[in-house]
C-alpha positions as a Markdown table, in Angstrom:
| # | Residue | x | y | z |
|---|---|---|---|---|
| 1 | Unk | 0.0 | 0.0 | 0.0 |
| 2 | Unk | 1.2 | 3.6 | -0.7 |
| 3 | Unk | 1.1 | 6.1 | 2.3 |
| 4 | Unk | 0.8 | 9.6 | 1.1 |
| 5 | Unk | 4.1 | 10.1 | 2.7 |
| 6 | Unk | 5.5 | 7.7 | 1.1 |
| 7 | Unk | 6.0 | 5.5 | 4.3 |
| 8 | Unk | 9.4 | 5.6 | 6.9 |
| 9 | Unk | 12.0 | 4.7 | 4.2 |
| 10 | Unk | 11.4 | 7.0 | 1.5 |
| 11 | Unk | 11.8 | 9.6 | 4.5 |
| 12 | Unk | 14.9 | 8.5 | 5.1 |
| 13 | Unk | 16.4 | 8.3 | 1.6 |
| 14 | Unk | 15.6 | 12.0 | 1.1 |
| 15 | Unk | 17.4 | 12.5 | 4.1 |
| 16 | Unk | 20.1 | 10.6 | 2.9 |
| 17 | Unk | 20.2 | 12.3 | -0.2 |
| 18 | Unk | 20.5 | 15.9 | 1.7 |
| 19 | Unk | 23.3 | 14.5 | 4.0 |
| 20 | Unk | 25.4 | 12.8 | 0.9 |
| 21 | Unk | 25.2 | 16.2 | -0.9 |
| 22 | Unk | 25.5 | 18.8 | 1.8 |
| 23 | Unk | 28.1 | 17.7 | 4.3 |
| 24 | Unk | 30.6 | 17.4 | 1.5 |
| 25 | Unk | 29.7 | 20.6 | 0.3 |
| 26 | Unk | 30.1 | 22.2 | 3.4 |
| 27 | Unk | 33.4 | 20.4 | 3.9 |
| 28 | Unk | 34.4 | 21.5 | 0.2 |
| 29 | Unk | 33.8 | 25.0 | 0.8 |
| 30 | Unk | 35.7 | 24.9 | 4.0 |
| 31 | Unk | 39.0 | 23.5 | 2.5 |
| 32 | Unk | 38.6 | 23.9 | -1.2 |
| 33 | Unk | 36.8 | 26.3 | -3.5 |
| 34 | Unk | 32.8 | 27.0 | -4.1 |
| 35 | Unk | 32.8 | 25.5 | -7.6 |
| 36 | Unk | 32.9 | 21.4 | -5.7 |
| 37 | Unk | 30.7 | 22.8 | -3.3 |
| 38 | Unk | 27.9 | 23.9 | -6.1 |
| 39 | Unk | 28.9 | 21.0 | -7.6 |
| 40 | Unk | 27.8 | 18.9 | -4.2 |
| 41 | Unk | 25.1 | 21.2 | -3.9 |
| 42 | Unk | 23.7 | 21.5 | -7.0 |
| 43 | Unk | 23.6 | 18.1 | -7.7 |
| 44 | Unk | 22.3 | 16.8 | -4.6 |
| 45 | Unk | 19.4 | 19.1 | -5.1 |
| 46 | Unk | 18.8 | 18.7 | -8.5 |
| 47 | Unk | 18.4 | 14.2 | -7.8 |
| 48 | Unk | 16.3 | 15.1 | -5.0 |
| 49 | Unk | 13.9 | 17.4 | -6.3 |
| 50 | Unk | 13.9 | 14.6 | -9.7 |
| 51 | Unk | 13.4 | 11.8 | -6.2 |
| 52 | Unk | 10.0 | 13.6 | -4.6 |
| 53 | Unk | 9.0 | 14.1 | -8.9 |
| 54 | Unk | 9.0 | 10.5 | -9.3 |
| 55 | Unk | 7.5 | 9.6 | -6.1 |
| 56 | Unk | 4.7 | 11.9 | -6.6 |
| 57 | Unk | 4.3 | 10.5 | -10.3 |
| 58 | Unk | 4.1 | 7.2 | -9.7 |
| 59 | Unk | 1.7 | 8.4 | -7.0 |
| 60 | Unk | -0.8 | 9.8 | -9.1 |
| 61 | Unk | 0.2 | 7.0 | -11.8 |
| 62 | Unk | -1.3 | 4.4 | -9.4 |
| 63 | Unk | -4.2 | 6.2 | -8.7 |
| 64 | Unk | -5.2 | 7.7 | -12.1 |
| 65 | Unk | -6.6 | 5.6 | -14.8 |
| 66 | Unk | -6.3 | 6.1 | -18.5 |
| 67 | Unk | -5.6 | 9.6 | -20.3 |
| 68 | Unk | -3.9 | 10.3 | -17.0 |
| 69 | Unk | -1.7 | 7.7 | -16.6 |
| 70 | Unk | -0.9 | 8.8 | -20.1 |
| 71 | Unk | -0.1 | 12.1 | -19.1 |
| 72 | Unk | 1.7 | 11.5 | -16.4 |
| 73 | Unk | 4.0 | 9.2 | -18.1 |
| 74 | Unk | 4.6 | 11.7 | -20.7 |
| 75 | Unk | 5.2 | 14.5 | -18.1 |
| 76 | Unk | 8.0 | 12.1 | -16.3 |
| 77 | Unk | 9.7 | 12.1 | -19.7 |
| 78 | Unk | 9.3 | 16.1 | -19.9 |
| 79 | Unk | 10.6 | 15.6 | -16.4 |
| 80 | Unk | 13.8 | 14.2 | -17.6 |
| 81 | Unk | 14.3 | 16.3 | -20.6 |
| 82 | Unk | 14.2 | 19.1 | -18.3 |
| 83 | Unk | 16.8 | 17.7 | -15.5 |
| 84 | Unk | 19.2 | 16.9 | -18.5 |
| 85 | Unk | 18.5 | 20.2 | -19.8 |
| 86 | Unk | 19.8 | 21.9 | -16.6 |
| 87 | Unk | 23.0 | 19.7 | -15.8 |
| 88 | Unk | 23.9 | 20.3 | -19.6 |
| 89 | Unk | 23.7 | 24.2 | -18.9 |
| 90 | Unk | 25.2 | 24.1 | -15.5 |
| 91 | Unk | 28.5 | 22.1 | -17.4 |
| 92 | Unk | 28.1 | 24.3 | -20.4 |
| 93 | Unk | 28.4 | 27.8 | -18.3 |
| 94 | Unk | 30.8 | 26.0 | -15.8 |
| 95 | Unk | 29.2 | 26.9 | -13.3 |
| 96 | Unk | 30.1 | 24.0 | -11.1 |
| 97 | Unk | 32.8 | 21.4 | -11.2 |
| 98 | Unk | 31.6 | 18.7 | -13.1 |
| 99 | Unk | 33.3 | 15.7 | -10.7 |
| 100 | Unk | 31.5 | 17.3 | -8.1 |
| 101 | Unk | 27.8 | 17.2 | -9.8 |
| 102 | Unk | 28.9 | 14.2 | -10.3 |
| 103 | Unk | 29.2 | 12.6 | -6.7 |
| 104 | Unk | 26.5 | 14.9 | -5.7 |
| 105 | Unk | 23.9 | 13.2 | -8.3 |
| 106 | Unk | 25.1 | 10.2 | -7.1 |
| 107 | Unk | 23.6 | 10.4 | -3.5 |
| 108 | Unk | 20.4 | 8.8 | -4.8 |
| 109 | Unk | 21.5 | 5.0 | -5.1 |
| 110 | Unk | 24.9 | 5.5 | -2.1 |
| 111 | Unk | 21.4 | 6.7 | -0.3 |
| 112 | Unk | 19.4 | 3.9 | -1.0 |
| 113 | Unk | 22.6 | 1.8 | -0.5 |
| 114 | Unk | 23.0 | 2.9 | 3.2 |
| 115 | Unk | 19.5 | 3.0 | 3.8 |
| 116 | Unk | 19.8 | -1.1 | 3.0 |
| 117 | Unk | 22.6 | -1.7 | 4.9 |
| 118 | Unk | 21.7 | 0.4 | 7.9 |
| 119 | Unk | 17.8 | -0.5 | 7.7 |
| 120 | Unk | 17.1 | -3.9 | 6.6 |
| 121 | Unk | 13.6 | -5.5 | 5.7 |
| 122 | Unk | 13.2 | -8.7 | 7.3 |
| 123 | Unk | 10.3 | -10.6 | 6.0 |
């Protein structure tokens, strides 16, 4: 069953996300420049804002029928499009280092990783 909160471990995943993204960048902009901590930051923001998309999408997937499942299907692609459409112009304007985008982007699955390992489902 889905909770409209999306239950205890999707909780803790976006938490996850936040704490893979931001304590690096805070540590980067300590000891290094700003352009790995946007790249932290930016990144980490831009997988979790795409995260609560697709949990709300799937959301409304299960619960629409039809022309709106349709929809919403196509509006996850647009979705995409979009998210690709920023990291290209972030990396085209250099706005952030793009080793650092890409550990930050990559706190979704080392999230979900951890959240495994430090919360398993025993059934």
């Amino acid at each position: 069953m889905i909770t409209p909160d999306g239950g205890p471990r999707l909780r803790r995943i976006k938490l996850w996300i936040l704490a893979l993204s931001l304590i690096p960048a805070g540590v980067s902009l300590a000891f290094s420049s700003g352009e790995y901590a946007a790249g932290f930051t930016l990144g980490g923001v831009l997988i979790l804002l795409n995260f609560i998309g697709t949990e709300r999408a799937i959301q409304n997937f299960v619960a629409g029928d039809g022309a709106g499942r349709a929809l919403i299907a196509f509006l996850q692609f647009f979705k995409l499009g979009i998210t690709g459409a920023v990291i290209a112009g972030i990396l085209y304007w250099n706005v952030a280092s793009p080793i650092a985008m890409i550990l930050g982007l990559s706190a979704l699955p080392t999230g979900i990783m951890f959240d495994i390992f430090f919360f398993p489902v025993n059934k």
